[in-house]
C-alpha positions as CSV (number, residue, x, y, z in Angstrom):
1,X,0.1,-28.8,12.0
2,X,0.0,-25.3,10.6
3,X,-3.3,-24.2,8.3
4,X,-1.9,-22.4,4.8
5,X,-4.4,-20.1,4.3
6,X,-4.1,-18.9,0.4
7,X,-3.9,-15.1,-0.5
8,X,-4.2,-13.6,3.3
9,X,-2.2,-10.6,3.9
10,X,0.8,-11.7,6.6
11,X,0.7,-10.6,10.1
12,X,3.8,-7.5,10.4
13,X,5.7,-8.7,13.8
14,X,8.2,-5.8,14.7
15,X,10.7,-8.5,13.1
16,X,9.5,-8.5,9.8
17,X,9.0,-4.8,9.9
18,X,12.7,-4.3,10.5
19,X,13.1,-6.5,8.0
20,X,11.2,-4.8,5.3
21,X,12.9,-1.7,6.4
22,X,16.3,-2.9,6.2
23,X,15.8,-4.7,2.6
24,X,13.6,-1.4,1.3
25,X,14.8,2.0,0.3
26,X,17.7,3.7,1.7
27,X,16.4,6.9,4.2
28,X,17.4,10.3,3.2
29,X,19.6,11.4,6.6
30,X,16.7,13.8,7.0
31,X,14.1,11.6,6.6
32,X,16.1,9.5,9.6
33,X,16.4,12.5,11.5
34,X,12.4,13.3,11.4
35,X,11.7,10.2,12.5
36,X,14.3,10.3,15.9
37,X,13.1,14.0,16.3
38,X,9.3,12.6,16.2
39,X,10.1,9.7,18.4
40,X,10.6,12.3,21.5
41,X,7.1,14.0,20.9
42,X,5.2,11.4,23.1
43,X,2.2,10.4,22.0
44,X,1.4,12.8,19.1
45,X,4.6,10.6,17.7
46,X,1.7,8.5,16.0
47,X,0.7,11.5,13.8
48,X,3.9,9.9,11.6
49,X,3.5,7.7,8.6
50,X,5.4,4.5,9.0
51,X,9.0,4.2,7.1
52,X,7.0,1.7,5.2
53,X,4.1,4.6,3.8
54,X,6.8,6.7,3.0
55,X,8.3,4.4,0.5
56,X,5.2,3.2,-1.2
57,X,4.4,6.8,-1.4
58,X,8.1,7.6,-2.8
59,X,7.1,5.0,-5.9
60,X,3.6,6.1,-6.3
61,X,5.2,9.3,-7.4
62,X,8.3,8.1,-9.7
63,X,6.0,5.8,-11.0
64,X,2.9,8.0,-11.7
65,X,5.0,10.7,-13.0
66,X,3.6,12.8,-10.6
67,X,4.5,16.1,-10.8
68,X,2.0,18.4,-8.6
69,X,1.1,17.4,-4.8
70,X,-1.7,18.7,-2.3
71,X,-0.9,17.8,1.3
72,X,-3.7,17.7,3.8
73,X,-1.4,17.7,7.2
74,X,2.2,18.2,7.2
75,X,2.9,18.0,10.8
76,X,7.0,17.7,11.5
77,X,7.5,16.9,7.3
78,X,8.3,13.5,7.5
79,X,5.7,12.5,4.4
80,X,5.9,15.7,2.7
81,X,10.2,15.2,2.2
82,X,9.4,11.8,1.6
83,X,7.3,12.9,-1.5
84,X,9.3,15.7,-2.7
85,X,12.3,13.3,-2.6
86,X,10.7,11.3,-5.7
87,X,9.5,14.8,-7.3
88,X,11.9,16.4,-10.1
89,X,13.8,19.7,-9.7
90,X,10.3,21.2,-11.5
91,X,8.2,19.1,-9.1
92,X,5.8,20.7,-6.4
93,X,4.0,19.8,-3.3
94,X,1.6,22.5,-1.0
95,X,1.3,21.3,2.1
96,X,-1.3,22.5,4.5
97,X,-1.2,22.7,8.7
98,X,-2.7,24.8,11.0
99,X,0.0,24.5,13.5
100,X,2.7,27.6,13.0
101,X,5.1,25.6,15.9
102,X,5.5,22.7,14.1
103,X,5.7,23.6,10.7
104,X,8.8,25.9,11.5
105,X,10.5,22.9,12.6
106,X,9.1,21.0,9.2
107,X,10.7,23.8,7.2
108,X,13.9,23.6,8.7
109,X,13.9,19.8,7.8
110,X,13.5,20.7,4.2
111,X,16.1,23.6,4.3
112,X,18.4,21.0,5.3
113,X,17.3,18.2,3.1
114,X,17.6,21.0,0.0
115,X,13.8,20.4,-0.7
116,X,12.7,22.8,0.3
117,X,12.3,24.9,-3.4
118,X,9.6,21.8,-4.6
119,X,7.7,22.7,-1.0
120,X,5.4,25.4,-0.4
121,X,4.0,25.6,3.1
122,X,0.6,27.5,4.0
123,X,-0.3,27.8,7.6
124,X,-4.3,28.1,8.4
125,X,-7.4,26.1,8.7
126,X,-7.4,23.6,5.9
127,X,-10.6,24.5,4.9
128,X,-9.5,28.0,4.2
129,X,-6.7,26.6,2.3
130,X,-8.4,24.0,0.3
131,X,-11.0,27.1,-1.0
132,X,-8.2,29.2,-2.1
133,X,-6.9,26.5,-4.0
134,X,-10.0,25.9,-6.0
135,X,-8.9,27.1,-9.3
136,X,-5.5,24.8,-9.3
137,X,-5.4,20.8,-10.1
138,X,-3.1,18.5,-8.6
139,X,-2.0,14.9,-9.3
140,X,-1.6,13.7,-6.0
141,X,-3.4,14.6,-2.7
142,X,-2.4,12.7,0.7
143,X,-5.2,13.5,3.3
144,X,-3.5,13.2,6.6
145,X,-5.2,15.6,9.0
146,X,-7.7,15.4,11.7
147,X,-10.0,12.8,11.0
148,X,-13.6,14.1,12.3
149,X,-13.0,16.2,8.7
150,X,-11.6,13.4,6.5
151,X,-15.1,13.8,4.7
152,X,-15.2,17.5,4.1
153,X,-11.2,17.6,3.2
154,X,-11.9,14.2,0.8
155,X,-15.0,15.5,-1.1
156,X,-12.8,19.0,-1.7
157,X,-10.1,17.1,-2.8
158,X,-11.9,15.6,-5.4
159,X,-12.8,19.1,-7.0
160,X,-9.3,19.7,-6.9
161,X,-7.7,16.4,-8.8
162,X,-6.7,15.7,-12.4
163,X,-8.7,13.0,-14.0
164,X,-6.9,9.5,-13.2
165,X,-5.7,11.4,-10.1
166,X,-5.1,9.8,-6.8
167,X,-6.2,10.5,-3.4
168,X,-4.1,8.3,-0.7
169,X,-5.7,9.0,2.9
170,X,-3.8,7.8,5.8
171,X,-5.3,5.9,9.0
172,X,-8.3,4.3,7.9
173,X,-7.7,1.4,10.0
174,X,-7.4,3.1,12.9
175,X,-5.2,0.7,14.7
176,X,-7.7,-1.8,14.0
177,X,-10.2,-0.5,16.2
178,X,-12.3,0.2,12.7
179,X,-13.7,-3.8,12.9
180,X,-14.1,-3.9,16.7
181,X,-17.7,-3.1,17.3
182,X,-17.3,-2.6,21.1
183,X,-14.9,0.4,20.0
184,X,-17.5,3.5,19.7
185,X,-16.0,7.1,20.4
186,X,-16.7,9.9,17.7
187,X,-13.4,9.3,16.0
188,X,-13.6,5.5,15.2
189,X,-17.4,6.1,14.1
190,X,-16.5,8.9,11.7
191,X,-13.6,6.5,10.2
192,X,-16.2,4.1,9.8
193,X,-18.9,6.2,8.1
194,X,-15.7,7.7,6.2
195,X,-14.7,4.4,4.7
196,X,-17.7,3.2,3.9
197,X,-18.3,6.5,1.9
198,X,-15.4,5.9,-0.2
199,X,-16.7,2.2,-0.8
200,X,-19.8,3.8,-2.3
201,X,-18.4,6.1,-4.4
202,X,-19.0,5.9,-8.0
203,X,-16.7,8.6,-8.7
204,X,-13.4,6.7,-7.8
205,X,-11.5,3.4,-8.1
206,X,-10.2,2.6,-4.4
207,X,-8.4,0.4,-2.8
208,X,-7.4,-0.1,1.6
209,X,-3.4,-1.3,1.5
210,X,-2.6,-2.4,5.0
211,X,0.3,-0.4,5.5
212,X,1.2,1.5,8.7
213,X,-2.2,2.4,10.0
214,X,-4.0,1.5,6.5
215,X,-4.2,3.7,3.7
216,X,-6.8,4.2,0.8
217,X,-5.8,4.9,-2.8
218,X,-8.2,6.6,-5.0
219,X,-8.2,6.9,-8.6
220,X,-10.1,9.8,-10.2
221,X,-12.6,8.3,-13.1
C-alpha cells in the first residue's frame, strides 16, 4: 500500500515533464529553435535553463511589472528571449557573457525573434561589466554564469537592485549533488557555501524552487 506523504514536492519523471510542457505556455518558434540548436552542443547543452525556468521566469516578469533586467550569462539566448518576451516594447534586459562565439549566434536569435531592440549585449569579463554598471538599478537580475563566482556576481548584484527587487540564480541544486556528502570537487563545495550564504542573509527574502536544476529567488528588503 502506497504512503501519502502530505506537502512533499513530486518526483518530475521525463513523463510529467512532457506533460507540464505540453499543458504550459506556448514556445516562441525561436525559443524552440534555441533549444534544438543547444541540443547539438554536447555537453555544454546543460548551460540551458529548462523550458520549465523559462516560463516561471516569463510570469515573474508580466507579473512583477518588471521593466529593467541584468543578465549574469547569456550563453546561446535561450533565457534572455525568454525574458524579453514578457517585457513591453519600452522594456530592457543587459545581458552579460564573455564568450564573443556564442553571443553572435544569441544575437542572431533575437534579430530573428524581433527582440532584439529590448536586448543589449556586452561582451567581457562580468566583473568588468557589473562595475561599469554601478550607477544603474535594475528590477530583475538572473545570475547564470560560472558558479566558482556566484558569490562575487550575487553580492554586486545586490548593489545594483531596486528595493523589493529580485535576484533568481540558476543551478543551486546542482543536479542534486548539493546534499550528497560524498560529492566534494571545488564546484559543488562553492554551491554549498554559496547557498548557505543566501540562507544567512538578512538583507533578502529567499526562497530554492525545484525547477530545472533549482533556482533561488531573492527579494530585496
Amino acid at each position: 500500500e502506497k504512503t501519502i506523504v502530505m506537502g512533499i514536492d513530486l518526483k518530475i519523471t521525463d513523463q510529467i515533464q512532457e506533460y507540464i510542457n505540453t499543458q504550459g505556455l506556448k514556445l516562441h518558434p525561436v525559443q524552440s529553435e534555441i533549444i534544438e540548436y543547444n541540443k547539438k552542443l554536447g555537453n555544454d547543452t546543460r548551460m540551458q535553463i529548462s523550458i520549465n525556468q523559462a516560463n516561471f521566469l516569463y510570469l515573474l516578469i508580466k507579473v512583477s511589472g518588471i521593466l529593467k533586467i541584468l543578465e549574469i550569462g547569456t550563453f546561446t539566448g535561450f533565457s534572455s528571449l525568454s525574458m524579453a518576451l514578457a517585457l513591453p516594447e519600452d522594456g530592457l534586459i543587459i545581458t552579460l557573457d564573455k564568450n564573443k562565439q556564442t553571443n553572435e549566434i544569441a544575437k542572431n536569435f533575437f534579430l530573428k525573434a524581433k527582440q532584439d531592440k529590448k536586448i543589449k549585449t556586452i561582451v567581457k569579463p562580468a566583473e568588468e561589466s557589473l562595475e561599469e554598471l554601478k550607477n544603474q538599478l535594475f528590477d530583475l537580475i538572473f545570475i547564470d554564469a560560472d558558479k566558482l563566482n556566484y558569490k562575487k556576481y550575487y553580492d554586486k548584484s545586490l548593489e545594483l537592485l531596486k528595493k523589493s527587487g529580485l535576484i533568481v540564480i540558476d543551478n543551486v541544486l546542482w543536479h542534486g549533488e548539493i546534499v550528497d556528502e560524498k560529492i566534494n570537487d571545488k564546484f559543488t563545495i562553492s554551491l554549498r557555501e554559496f547557498n548557505q550564504y543566501i540562507a544567512n542573509d538578512k538583507r533578502v527574502e529567499k526562497i530554492i524552487i525545484p525547477l530545472g536544476d533549482g533556482m533561488t529567488v531573492c527579494r530585496k528588503l
